[in-house]
RODO-2510 file (C-alpha; in nm, 4 decimals, decimal comma):
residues 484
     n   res          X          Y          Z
     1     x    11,9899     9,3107     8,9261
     2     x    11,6614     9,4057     8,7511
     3     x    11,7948     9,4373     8,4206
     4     x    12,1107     9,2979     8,2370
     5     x    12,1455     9,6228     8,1197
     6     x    12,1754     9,8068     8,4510
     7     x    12,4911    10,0450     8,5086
     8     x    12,7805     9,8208     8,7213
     9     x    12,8081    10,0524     9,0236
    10     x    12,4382    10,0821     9,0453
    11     x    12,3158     9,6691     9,0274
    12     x    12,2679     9,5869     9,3657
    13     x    12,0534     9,9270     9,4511
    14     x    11,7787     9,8556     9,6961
    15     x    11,4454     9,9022     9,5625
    16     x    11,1787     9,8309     9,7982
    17     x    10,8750     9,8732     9,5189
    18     x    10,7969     9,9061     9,1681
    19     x    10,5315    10,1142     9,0148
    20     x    10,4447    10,2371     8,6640
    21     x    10,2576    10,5693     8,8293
    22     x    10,4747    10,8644     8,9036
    23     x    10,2679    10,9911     9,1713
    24     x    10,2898    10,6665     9,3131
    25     x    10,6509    10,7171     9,4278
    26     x    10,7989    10,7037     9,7452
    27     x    11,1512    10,6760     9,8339
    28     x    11,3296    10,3547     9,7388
    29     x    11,0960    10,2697     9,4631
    30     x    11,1766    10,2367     9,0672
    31     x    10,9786    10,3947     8,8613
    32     x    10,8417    10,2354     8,5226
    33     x    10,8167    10,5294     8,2196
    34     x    10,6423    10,3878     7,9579
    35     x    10,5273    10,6198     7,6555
    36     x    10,1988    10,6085     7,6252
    37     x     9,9263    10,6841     7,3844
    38     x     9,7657    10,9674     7,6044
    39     x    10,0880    11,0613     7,8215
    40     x    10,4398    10,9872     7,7916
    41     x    10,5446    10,8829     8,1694
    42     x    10,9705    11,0201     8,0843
    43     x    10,8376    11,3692     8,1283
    44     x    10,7675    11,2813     8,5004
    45     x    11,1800    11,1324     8,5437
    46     x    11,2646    11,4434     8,7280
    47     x    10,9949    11,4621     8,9377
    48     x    10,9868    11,1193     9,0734
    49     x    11,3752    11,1404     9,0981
    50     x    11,2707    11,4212     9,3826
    51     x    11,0208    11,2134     9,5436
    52     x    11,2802    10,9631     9,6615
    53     x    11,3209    10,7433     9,3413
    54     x    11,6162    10,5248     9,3368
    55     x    11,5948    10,3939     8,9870
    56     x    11,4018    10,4493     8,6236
    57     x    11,3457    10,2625     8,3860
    58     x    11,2238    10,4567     8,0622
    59     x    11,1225    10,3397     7,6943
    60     x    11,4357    10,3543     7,4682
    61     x    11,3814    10,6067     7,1195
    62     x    11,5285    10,9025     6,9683
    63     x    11,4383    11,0820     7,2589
    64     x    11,6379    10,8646     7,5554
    65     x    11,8639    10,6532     7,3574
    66     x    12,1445    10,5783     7,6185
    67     x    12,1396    10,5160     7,9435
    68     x    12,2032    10,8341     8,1765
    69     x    12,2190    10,9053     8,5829
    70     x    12,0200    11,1952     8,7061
    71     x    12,1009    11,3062     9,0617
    72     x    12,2974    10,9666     9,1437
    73     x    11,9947    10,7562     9,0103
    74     x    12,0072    10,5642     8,6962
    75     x    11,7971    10,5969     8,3755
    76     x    11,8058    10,2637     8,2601
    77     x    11,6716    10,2836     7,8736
    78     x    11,4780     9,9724     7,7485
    79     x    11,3858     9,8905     7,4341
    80     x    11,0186     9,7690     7,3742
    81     x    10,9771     9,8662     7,7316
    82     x    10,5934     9,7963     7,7510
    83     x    10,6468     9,3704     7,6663
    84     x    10,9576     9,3806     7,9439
    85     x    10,7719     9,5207     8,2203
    86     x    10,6394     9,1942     8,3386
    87     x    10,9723     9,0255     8,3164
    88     x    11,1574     9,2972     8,5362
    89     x    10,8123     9,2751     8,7947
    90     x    10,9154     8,8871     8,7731
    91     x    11,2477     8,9342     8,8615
    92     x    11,1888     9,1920     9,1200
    93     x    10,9588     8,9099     9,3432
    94     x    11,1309     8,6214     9,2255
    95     x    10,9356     8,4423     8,9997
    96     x    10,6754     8,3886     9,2064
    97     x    10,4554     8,1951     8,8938
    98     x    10,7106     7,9159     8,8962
    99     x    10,6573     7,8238     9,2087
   100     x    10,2919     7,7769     9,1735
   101     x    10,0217     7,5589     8,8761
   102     x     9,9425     7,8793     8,6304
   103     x     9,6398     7,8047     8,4638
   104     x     9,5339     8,0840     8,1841
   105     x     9,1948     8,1248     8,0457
   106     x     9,1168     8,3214     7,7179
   107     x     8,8169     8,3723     7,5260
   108     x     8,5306     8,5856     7,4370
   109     x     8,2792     8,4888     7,6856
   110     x     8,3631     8,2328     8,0041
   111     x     8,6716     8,2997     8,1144
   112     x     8,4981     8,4406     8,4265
   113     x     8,2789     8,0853     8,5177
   114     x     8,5976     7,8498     8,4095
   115     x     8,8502     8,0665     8,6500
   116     x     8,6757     8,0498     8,9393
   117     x     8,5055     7,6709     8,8608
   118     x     8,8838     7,5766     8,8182
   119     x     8,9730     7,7342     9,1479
   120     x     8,6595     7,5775     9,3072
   121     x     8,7550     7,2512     9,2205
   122     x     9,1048     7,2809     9,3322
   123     x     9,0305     7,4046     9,6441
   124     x     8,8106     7,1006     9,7371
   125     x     9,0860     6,8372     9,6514
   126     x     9,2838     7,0166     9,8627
   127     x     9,4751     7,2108     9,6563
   128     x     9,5326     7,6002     9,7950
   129     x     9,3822     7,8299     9,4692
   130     x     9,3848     8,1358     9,3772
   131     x     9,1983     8,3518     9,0860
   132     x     9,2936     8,6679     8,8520
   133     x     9,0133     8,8393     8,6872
   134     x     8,7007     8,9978     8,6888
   135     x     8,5249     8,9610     8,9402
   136     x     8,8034     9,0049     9,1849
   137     x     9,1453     8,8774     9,2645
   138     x     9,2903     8,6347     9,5621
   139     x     9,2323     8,3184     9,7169
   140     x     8,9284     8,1499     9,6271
   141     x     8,6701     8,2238     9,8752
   142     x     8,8081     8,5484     9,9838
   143     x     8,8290     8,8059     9,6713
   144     x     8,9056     9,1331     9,6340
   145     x     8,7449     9,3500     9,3371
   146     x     8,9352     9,3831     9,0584
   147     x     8,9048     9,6926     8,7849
   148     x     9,0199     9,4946     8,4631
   149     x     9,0369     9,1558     8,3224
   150     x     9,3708     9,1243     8,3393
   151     x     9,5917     9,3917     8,5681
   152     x     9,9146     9,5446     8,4965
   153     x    10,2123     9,3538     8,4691
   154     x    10,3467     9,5237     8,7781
   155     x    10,0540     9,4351     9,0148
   156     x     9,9855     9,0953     8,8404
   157     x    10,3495     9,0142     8,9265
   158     x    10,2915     9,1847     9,3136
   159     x     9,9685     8,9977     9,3764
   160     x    10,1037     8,6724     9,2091
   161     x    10,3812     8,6806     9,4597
   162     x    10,1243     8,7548     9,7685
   163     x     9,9638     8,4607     9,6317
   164     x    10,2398     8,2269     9,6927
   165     x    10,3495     8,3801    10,0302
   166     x     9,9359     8,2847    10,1350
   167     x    10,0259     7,9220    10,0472
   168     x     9,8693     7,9514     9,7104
   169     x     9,9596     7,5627     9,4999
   170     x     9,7314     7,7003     9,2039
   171     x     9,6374     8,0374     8,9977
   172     x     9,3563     8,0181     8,7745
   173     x     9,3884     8,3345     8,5612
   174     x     9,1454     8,5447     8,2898
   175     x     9,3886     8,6457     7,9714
   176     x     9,2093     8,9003     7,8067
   177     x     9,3135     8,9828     7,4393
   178     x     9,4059     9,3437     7,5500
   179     x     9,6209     9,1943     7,8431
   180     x     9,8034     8,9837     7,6290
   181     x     9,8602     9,1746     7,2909
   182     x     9,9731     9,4257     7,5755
   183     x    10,2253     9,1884     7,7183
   184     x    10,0714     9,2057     8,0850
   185     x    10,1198     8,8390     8,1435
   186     x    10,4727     8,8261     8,0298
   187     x    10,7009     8,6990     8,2999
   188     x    10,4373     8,4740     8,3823
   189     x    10,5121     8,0795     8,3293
   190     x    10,1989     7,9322     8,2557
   191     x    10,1705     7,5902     8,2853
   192     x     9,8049     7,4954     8,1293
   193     x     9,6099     7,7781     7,8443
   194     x     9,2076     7,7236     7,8356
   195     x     9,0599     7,8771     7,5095
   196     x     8,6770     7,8955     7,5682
   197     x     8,5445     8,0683     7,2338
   198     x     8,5548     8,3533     7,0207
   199     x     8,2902     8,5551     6,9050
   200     x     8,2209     8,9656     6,8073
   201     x     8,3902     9,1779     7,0949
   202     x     8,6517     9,4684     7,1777
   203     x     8,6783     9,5549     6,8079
   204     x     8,6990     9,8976     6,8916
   205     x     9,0427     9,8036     7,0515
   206     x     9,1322     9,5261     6,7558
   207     x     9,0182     9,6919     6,4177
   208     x     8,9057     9,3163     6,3002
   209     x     8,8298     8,9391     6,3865
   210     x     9,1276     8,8521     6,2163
   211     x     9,3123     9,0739     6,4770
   212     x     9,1184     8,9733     6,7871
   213     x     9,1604     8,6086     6,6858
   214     x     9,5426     8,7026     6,6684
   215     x     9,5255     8,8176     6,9871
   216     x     9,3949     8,5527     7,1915
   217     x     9,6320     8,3258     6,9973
   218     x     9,9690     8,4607     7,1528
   219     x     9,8737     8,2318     7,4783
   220     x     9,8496     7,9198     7,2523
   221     x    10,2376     7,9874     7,1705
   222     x    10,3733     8,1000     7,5258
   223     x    10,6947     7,9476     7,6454
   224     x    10,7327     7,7004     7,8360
   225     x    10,3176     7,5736     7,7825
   226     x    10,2614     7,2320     7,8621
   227     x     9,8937     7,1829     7,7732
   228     x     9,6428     7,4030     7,5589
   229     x     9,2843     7,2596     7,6232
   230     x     9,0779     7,4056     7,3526
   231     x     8,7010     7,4195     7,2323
   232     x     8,6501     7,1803     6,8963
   233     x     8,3601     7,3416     6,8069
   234     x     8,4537     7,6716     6,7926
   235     x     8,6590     7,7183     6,4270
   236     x     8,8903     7,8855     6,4951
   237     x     9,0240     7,6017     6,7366
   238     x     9,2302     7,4368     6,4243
   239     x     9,4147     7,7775     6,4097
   240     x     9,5497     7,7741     6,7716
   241     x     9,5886     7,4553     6,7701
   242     x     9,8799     7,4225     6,5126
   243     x    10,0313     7,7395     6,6606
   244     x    10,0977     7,4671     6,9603
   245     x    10,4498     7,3632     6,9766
   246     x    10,5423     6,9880     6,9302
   247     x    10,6253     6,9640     7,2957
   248     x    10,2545     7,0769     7,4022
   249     x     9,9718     6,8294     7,4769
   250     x     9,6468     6,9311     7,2987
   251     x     9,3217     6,8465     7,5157
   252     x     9,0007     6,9487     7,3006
   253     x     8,6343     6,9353     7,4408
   254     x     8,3431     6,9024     7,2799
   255     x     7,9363     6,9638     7,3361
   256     x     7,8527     6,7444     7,0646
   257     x     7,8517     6,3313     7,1807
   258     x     7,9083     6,2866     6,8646
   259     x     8,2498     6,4766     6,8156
   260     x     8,6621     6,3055     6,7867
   261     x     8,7584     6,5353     7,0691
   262     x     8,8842     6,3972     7,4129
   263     x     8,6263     6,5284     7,6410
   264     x     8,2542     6,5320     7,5385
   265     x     7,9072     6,5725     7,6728
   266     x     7,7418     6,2545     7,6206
   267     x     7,4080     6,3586     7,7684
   268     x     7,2504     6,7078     7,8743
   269     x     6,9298     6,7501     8,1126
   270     x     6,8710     7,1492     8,1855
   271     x     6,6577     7,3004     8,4263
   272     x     6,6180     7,5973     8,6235
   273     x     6,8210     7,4615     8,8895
   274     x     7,1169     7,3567     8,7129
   275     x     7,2215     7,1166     8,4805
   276     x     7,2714     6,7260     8,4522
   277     x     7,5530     6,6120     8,2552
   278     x     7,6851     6,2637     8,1422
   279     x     8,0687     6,3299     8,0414
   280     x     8,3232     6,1477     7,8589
   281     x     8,6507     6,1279     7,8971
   282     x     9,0212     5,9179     7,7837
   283     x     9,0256     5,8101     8,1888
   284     x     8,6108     5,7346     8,1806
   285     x     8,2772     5,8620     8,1712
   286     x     8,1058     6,0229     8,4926
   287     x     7,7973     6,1864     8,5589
   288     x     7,7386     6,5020     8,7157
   289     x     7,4879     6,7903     8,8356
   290     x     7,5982     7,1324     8,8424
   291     x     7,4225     7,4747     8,9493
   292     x     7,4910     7,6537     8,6430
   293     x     7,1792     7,7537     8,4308
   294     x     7,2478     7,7561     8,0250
   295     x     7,3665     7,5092     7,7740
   296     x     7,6494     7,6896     7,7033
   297     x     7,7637     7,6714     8,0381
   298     x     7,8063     7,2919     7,9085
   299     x     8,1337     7,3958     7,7553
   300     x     8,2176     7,5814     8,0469
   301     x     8,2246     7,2489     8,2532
   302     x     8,3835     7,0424     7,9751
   303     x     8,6354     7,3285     7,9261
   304     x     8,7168     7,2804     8,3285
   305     x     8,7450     6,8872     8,3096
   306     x     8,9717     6,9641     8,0977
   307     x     9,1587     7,1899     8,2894
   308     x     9,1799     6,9759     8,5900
   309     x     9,2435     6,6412     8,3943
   310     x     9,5488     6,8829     8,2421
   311     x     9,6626     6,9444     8,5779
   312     x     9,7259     6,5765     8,6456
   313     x     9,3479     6,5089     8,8785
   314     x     9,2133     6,1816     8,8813
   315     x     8,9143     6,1107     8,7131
   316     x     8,7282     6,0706     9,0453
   317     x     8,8688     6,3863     9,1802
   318     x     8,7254     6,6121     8,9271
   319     x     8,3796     6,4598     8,9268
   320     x     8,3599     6,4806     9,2829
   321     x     8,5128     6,8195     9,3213
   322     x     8,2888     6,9701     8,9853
   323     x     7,8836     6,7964     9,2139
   324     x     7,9890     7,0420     9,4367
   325     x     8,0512     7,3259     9,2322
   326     x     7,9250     7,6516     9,3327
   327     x     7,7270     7,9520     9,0744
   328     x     7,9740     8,2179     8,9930
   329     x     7,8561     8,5638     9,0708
   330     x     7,6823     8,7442     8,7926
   331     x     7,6880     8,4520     8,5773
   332     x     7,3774     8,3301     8,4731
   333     x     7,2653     8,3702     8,8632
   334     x     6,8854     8,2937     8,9243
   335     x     6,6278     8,4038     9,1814
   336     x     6,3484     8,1783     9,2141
   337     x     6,1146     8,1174     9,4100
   338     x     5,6946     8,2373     9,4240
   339     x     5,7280     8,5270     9,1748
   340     x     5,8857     8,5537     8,8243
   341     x     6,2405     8,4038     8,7675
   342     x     6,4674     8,6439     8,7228
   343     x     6,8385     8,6171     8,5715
   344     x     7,1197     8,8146     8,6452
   345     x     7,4193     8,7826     8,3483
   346     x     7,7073     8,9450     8,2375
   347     x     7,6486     8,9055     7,8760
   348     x     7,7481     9,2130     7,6870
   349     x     7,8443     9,0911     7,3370
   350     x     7,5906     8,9648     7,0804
   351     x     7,7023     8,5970     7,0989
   352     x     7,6461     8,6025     7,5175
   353     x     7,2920     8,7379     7,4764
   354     x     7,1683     8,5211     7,2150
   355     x     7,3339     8,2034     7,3983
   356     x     7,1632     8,3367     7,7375
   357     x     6,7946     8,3942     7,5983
   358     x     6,8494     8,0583     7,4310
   359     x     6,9376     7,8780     7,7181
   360     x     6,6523     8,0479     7,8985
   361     x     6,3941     7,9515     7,6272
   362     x     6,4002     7,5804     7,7454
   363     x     6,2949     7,6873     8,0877
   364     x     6,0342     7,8911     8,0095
   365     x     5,6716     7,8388     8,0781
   366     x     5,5460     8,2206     8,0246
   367     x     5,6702     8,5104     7,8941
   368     x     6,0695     8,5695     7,8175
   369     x     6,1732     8,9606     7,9243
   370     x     6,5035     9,0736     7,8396
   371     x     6,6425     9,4407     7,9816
   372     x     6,9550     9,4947     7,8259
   373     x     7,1575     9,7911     7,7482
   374     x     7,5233     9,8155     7,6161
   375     x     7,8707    10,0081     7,7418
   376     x     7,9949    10,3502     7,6003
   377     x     8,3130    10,3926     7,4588
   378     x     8,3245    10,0382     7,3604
   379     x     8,2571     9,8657     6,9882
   380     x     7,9178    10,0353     6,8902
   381     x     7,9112     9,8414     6,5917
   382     x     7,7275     9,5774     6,8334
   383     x     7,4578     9,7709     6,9477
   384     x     7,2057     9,7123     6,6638
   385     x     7,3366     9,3600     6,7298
   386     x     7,2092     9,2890     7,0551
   387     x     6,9373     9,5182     6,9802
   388     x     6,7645     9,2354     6,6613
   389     x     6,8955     8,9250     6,9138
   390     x     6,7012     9,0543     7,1977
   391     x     6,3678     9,0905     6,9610
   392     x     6,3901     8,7886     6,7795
   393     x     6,4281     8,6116     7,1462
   394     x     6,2649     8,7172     7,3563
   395     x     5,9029     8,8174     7,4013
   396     x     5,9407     9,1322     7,6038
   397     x     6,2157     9,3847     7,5608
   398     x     6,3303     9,6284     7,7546
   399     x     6,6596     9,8676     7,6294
   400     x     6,8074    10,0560     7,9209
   401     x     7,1660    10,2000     8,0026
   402     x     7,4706     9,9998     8,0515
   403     x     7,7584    10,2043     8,1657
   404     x     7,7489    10,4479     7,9484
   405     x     8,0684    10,6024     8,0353
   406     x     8,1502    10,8965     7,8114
   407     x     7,8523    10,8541     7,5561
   408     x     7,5063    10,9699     7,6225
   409     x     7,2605    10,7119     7,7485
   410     x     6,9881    10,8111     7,4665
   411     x     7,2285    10,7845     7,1682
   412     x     7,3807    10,4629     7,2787
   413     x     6,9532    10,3481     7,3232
   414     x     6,9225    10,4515     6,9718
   415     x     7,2026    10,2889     6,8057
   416     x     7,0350     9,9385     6,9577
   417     x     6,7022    10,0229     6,8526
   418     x     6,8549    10,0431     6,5053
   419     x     6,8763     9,6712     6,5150
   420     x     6,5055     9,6186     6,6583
   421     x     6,3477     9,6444     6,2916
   422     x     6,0624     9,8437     6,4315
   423     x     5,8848     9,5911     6,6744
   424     x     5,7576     9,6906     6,9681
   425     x     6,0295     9,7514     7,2779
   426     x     6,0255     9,9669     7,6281
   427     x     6,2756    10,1987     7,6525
   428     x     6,3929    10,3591     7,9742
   429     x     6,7228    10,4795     8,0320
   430     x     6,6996    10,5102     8,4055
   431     x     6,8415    10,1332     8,4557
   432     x     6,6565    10,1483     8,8184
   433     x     6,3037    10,2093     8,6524
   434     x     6,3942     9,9450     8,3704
   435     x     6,4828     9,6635     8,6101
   436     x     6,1166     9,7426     8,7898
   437     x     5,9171     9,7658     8,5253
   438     x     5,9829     9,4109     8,3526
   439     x     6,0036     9,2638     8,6929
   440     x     5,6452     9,4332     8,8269
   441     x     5,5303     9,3876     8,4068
   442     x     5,5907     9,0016     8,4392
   443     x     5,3711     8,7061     8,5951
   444     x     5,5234     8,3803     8,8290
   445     x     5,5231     8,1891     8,4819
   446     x     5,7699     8,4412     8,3073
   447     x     6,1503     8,4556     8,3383
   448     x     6,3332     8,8008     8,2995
   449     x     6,6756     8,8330     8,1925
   450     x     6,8876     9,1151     8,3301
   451     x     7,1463     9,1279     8,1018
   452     x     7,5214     9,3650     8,0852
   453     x     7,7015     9,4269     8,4465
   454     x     7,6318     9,1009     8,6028
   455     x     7,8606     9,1195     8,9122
   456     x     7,9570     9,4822     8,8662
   457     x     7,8391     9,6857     9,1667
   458     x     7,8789     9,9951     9,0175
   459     x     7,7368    10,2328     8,6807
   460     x     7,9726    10,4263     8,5109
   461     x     7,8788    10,7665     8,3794
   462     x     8,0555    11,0302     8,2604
   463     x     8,3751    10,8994     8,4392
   464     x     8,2291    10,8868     8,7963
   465     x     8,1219    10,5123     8,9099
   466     x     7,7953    10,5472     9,0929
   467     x     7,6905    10,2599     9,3600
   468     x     7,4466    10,0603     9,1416
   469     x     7,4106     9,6776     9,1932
   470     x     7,1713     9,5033     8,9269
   471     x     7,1424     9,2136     9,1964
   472     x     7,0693     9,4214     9,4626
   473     x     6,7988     9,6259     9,2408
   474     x     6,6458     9,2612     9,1374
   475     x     6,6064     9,1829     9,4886
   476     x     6,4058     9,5195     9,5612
   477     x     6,1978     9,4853     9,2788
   478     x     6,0881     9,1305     9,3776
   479     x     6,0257     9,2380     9,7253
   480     x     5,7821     9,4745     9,6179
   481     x     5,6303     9,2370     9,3048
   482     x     5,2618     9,1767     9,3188
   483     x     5,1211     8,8807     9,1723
   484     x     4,8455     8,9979     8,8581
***
């Protein structure tokens, strides 16, 4: 039985799937109607009934308020239906997350690096991982591309559950604020919760900060948590951490040697081919040199000691298992070699961009070029943002197209040039041309910064994905770069 609620003489139905899309049905699934903003799923009850449905479950209101039977198949009315999906998804596969370590990271910018450094690690220990999030989903090593940050509670639950029938000991997961506030994850026992930071993002979803910090903090009071290993130098930190309940250990990791928290960087050494670190810990200090460029990925690293010290590692486990750590895709990924070093990062939100030029600064021996553009149909009121970051940062700027989605490329341009205070910038929409002209514009001294899509092999506009890889475009640029 699915649901308590589920009509006597229809409980033990067989239901060989579950999906929340109506023209995903086949016969023997249930269908999920939720009432959504652009759609309400009900209207399609008859029609999947037709197409071999053998159960519903629909949104209880005024306009299904008991439970009914259709052609033999019950309507099974749910209140709050959106926040229950993921429990009835749990039920349907068995709980597959309590079987298996459920690690869940939140935060404005890393939860990409820490998921898949996490899995990394626990992978060579020994320890079968898997990841959830953006750039793909499934067993460390072996992912497939993923569409959102965190997927619906339906195929969260599915894949989860293919997951532990591959062997899977650990999940290292993304929680994005939407995901959560959403109720995606719910059914989901997670064990250990990673806050990495928060800073100005999806505020066209969330209104405020105060409502984005709100959001991330549901994971910080999940059921059944047994850590929380959370930043100390981000502020809002204090916040989550008295939403923790008595009963859940409180790791918190610090950049600063100087800091009370349980895990800090005594020591940092950048360079452009990683960094070397000198950690602290309650079990010891050990050093460490990892391929991630940026201090900020510092926190990253301290964030995933943390994690793995959580998870009951020795101390000598994680060092071992974090020198052989490997660059995550799209994050802060470098191409060096006898022509200018060029950068290839995800960072889309102010905070990101200022913390990647930053980082960059203390590598570079020329010029610093930044091409940048930002998303349509996402919070705008960053645009002028990025725009004054990227000037005051770097020396050479170049404002191109993100994925512009449903917005015109030019308008989004000019909404970031708003923020430039009239110096001097390139702009060319055409990201192709933009990536080529800082990388042919720059000498073997400079570094260039490709900023936005990171990992993303595709450009979005006006709904239709095109095949466009900024990695790929990098690559062709420097093949063709001629030394001044």
């Amino acid at each position: 039985m699915l649901w308590p609620d589920t009509p006597a003489n229809h409980a033990e139905t067989a239901i060989s799937a579950l999906t929340l899309d109506s023209r995903m049905v086949r016969h023997g699934m249930a269908f999920i109607a939720l009432k959504g903003h652009a759609h309400d799923a009900r209207d399609f009850i008859a029609e999947v009934i037709k197409a071999g449905a053998v159960a519903v479950f629909a949104e209880r209101d005024e306009k299904w308020p008991l439970q009914q039977v259709i052609g033999g198949v019950p309507v099974i009315v749910v209140e709050g239906l959106e926040q229950q999906v993921g429990l009835i998804a749990a039920r349907f596969h068995d709980q597959p997350s309590q079987l298996m370590s459920v690690l869940a990271v939140t935060g404005t910018n890393g939860k990409t690096s820490v998921s898949n450094l996490l899995a990394g690690a626990f992978m060579r220990v020994g320890k079968k991982a898997a990841v959830l999030g953006t750039i793909g989903n499934g067993i460390y090593g072996a992912l497939e591309s993923s569409s959102h940050t965190t997927l619906d509670a339906v195929s969260l639950q599915a894949l989860l559950a293919g997951f532990r029938r591959d062997g899977a000991q650990v999940v290292a997961m993304e929680a994005s604020s939407h995901g959560l506030v959403q109720g995606r994850l719910n059914g989901t026992c997670i064990d250990i919760a990673i806050f990495t930071n928060l800073t100005r993002d999806h505020l066209d979803y969330h209104g405020d900060m105060d409502s984005y910090a709100a959001a991330k903090g549901v994971l910080f009071r999940w059921p059944g948590l047994k850590v929380a290993v959370l930043n100390a130098d981000d502020p809002i930190t204090s916040q989550y951490e008295q939403a923790l309940s008595a009963d859940v250990r409180c790791i918190r990791y610090s950049q600063s040697a100087d800091s009370n928290a349980d895990i800090r960087a005594l020591s940092v050494i950048p360079s452009l081919k990683g960094l070397i670190l000198q950690v602290a810990a309650p079990e010891g200090e050990f050093s460490l040199e990892v391929p991630l460029l940026g201090r900020f990925n510092v926190s990253n690293i301290l964030a995933v000691v943390g994690g793995l010290l959580a998870s009951g590692l020795p101390l000598a486990d994680v060092a071992e298992a974090l020198r052989a750590a490997m660059p995550v895709p799209g994050r802060m990924e470098s191409l060096v070699g006898e022509h200018p070093t060029v950068v290839v990062d995800y960072a889309h939100t102010p905070d990101a961009l200022e913390k990647a030029l930053s980082s960059l600064r203390e590598h570079t021996k020329g010029k610093l070029i930044c091409v940048f553009g930002c998303g349509g149909d996402r919070d705008a009121g960053k645009r002028p943002l990025m725009g004054a970051i990227a000037v005051r940062l770097a020396d050479g700027v170049v404002i191109t197209s993100d994925n512009p989605r449903s917005e015109n490329s030019d308008a989004i341009i000019a909404e970031i040039k708003a923020g430039v205070g009239g110096k001097p910038v390139v702009v060319e929409a055409d990201r192709h041309k933009a990536i080529q002209h800082a990388i042919h514009a720059a000498s073997v001294d400079d570094i260039v910064l490709v900023a936005g899509k990171g990992h993303e092999d595709y450009q979005e506009i006006a709904g239709i994905r095109h095949p466009f890889s900024d990695l790929q475009e990098v690559r062709a640029a420097l093949a063709s770069w001629r030394s001044v």
